[in-house]
SESE-622305 format. One record per residue (C-alpha): residue in one letter; x, y, z. Coordinates in nm, 4 decimals, always signed. Example, Ala and Ser with C-alpha at 12.3 -4.5 7.8 and 13.67 -1.06 7.14 Angstrom:
<r><resn>A</resn><px>+1.2300</px><py>-0.4500</py><pz>+0.7800</pz></r>
<r><resn>S</resn><px>+1.3670</px><py>-0.1060</py><pz>+0.7140</pz></r>
END
This chain:
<r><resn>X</resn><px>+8.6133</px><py>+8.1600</py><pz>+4.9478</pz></r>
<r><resn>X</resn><px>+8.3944</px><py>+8.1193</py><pz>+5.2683</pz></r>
<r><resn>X</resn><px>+8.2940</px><py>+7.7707</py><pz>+5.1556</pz></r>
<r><resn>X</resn><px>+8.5064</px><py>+7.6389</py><pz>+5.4063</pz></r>
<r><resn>X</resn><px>+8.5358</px><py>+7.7198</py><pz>+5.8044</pz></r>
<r><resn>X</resn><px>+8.8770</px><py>+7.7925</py><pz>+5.8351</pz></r>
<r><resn>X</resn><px>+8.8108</px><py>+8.1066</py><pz>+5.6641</pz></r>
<r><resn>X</resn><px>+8.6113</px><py>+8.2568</py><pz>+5.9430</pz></r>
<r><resn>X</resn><px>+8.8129</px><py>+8.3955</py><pz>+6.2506</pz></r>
<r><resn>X</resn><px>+8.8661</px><py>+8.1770</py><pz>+6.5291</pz></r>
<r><resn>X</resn><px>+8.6554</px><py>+8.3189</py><pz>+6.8639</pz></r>
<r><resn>X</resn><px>+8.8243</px><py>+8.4749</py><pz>+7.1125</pz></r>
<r><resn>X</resn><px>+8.8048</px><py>+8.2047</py><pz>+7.3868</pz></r>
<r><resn>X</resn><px>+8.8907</px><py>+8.4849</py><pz>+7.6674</pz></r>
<r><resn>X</resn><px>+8.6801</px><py>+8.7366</py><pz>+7.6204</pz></r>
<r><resn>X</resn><px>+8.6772</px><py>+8.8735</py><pz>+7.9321</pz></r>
<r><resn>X</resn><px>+9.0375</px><py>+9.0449</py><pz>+7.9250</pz></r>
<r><resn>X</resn><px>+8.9362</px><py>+9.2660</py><pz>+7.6429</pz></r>
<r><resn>X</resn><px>+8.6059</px><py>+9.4305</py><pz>+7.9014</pz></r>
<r><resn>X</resn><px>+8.8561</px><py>+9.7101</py><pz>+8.0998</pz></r>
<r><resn>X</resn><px>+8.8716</px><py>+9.6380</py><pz>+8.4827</pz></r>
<r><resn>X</resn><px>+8.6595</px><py>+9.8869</py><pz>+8.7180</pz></r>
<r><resn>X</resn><px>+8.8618</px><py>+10.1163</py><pz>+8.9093</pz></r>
<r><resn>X</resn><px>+8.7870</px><py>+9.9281</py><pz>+9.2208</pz></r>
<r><resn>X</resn><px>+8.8599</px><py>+9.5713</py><pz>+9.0420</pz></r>
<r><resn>X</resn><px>+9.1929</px><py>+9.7205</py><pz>+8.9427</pz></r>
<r><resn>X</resn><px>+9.3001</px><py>+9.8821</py><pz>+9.2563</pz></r>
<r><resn>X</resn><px>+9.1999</px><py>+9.5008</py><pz>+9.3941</pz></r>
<r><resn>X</resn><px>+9.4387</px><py>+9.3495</py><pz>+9.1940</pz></r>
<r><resn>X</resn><px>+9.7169</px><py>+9.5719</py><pz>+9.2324</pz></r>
<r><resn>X</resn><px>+9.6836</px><py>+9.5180</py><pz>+9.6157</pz></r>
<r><resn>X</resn><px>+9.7228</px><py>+9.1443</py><pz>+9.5771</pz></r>
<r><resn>X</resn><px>+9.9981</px><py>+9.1932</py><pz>+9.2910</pz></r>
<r><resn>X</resn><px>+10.1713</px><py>+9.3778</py><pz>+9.5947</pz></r>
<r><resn>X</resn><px>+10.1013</px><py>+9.1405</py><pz>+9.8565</pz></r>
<r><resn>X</resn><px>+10.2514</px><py>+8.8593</py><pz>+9.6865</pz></r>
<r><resn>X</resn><px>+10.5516</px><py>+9.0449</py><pz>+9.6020</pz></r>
<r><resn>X</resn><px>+10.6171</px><py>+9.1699</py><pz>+9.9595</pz></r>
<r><resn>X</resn><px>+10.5597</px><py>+9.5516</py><pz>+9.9186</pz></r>
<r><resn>X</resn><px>+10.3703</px><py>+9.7254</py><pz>+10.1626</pz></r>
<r><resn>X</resn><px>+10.1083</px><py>+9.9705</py><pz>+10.0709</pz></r>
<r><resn>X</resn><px>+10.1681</px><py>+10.2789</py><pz>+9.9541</pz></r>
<r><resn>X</resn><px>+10.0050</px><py>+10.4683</py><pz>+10.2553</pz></r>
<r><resn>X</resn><px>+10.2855</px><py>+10.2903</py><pz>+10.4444</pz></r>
<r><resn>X</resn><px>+10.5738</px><py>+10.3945</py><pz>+10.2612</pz></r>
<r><resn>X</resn><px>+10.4316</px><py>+10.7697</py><pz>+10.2556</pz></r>
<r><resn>X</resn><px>+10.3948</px><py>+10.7933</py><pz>+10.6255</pz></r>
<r><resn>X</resn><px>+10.7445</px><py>+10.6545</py><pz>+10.6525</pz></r>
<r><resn>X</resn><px>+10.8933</px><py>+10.8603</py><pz>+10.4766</pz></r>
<r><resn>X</resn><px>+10.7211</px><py>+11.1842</py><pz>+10.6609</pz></r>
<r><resn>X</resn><px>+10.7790</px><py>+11.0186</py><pz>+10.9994</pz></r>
<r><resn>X</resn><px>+11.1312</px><py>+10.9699</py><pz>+10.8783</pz></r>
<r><resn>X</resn><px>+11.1430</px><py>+11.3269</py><pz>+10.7731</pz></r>
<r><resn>X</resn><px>+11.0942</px><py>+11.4208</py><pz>+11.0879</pz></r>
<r><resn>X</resn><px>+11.2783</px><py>+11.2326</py><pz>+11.3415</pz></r>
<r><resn>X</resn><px>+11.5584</px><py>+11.3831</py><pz>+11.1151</pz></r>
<r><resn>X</resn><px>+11.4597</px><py>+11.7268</py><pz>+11.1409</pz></r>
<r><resn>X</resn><px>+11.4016</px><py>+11.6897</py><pz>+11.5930</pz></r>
<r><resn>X</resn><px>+11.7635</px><py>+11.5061</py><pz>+11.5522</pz></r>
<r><resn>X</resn><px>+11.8932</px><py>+11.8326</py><pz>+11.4211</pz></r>
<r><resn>X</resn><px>+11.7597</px><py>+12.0472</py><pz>+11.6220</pz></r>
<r><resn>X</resn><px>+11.5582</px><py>+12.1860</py><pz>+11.3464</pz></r>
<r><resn>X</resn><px>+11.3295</px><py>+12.4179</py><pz>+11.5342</pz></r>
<r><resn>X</resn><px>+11.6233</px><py>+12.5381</py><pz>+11.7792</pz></r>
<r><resn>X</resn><px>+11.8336</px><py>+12.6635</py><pz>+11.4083</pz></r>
<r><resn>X</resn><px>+11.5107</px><py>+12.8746</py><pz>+11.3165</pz></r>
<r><resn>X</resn><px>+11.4777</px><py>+13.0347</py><pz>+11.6958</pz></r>
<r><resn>X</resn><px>+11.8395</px><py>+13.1246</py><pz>+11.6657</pz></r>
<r><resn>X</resn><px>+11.8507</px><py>+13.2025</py><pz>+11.2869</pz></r>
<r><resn>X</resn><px>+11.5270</px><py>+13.2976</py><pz>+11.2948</pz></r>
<r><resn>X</resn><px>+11.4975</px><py>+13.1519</py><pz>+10.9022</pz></r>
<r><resn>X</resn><px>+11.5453</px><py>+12.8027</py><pz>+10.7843</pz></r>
<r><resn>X</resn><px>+11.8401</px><py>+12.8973</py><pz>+10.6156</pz></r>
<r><resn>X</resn><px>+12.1737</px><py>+12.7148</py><pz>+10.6854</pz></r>
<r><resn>X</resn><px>+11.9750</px><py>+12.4369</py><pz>+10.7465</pz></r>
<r><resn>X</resn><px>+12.1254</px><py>+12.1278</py><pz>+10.6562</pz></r>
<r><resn>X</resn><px>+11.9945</px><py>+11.7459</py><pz>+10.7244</pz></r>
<r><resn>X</resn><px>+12.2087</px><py>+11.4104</py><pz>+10.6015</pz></r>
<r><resn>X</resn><px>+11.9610</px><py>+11.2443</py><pz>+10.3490</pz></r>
<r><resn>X</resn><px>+12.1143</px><py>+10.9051</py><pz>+10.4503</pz></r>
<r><resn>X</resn><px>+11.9892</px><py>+10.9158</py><pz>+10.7683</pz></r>
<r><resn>X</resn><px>+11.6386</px><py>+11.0174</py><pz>+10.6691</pz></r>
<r><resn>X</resn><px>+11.6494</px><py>+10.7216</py><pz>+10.4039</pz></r>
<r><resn>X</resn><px>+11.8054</px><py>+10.4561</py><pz>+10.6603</pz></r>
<r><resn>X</resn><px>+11.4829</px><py>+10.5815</py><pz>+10.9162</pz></r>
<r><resn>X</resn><px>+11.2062</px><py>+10.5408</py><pz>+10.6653</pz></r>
<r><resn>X</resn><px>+11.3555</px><py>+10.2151</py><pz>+10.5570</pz></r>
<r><resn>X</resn><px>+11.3354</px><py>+10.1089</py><pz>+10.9229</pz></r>
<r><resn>X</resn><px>+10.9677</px><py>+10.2525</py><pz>+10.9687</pz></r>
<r><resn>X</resn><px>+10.8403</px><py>+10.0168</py><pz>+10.6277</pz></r>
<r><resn>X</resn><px>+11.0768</px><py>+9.6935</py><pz>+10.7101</pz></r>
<r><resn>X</resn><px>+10.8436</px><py>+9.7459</py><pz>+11.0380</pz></r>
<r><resn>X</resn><px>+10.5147</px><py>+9.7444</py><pz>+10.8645</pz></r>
<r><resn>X</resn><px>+10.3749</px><py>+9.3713</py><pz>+10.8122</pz></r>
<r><resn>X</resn><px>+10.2821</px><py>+9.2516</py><pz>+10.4869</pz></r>
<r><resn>X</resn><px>+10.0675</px><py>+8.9374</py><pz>+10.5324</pz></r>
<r><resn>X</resn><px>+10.2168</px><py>+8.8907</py><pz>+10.8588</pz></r>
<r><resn>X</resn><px>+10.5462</px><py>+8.8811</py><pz>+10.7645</pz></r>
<r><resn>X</resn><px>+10.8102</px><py>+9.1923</py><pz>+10.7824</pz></r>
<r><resn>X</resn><px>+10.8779</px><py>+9.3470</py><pz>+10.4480</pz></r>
<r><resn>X</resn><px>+11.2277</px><py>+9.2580</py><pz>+10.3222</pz></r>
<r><resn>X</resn><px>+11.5094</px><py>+9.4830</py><pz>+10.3326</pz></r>
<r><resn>X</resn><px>+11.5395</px><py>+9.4743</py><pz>+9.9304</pz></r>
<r><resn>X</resn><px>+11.1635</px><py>+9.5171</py><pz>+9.9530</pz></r>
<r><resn>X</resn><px>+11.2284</px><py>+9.8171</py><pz>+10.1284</pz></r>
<r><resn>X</resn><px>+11.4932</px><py>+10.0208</py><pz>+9.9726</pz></r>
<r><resn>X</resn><px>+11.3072</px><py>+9.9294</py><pz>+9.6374</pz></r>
<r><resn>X</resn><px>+10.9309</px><py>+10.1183</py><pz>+9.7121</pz></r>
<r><resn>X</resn><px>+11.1496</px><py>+10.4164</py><pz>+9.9661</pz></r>
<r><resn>X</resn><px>+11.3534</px><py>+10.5131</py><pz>+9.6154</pz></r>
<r><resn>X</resn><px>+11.0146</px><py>+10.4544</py><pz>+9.3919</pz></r>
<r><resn>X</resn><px>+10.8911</px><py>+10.7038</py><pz>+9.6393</pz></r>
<r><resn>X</resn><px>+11.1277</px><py>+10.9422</py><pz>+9.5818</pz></r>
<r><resn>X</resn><px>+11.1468</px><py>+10.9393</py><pz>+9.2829</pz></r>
<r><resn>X</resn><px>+11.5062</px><py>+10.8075</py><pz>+9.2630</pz></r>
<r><resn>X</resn><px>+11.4421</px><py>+10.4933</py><pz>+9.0267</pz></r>
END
């Protein structure tokens, strides 16, 4: 029976993808998988979003409703508008030099929150 070769497994020629990645390695190439897709990092789309957040919020006066409520309550902001500002603040940010697309865009905002 193991007269011949061809009974014997072949070798795994690429080893190396069965040793698991470091956490560094891995967050490495996830930054690079993200740079050549366009997407701007994660940090970015966070403080977007917040900054977004709260443009919307001095728009609407948010702090003159609680003086004169004196609660939040009531309180009401338009969730487009805080989407179409945080979309503005990451097609801003640079990804290798170039502006992050508009698809780009709307695509890591609604990862972000969670609406994909």
């Amino acid at each position: 029976m193991f007269d011949r070769i061809e009974a014997f497994p072949k070798p795994d020629d690429n080893f190396a993808k069965h040793i698991p990645l470091s956490p560094a390695e891995r967050k490495r190439v996830e930054r690079a998988n993200r740079r050549k897709a366009g997407l701007p990092d994660p940090r970015v789309v966070d403080a977007a979003v917040a900054t977004a957040m709260a443009e919307a919020l001095h728009a609407a006066d948010f702090r003159g409703h609680c003086v004169r409520r004196g609660s939040v309550a009531g309180m009401t902001l338009d969730v487009e508008d805080v989407m179409r500002r945080a979309i503005a603040h990451v097609r801003a940010a640079k990804v290798q030099d170039g502006q992050v697309s508009r698809a780009a865009a709307h695509q890591v905002i609604a990862q972000r929150l969670r609406l994909v």
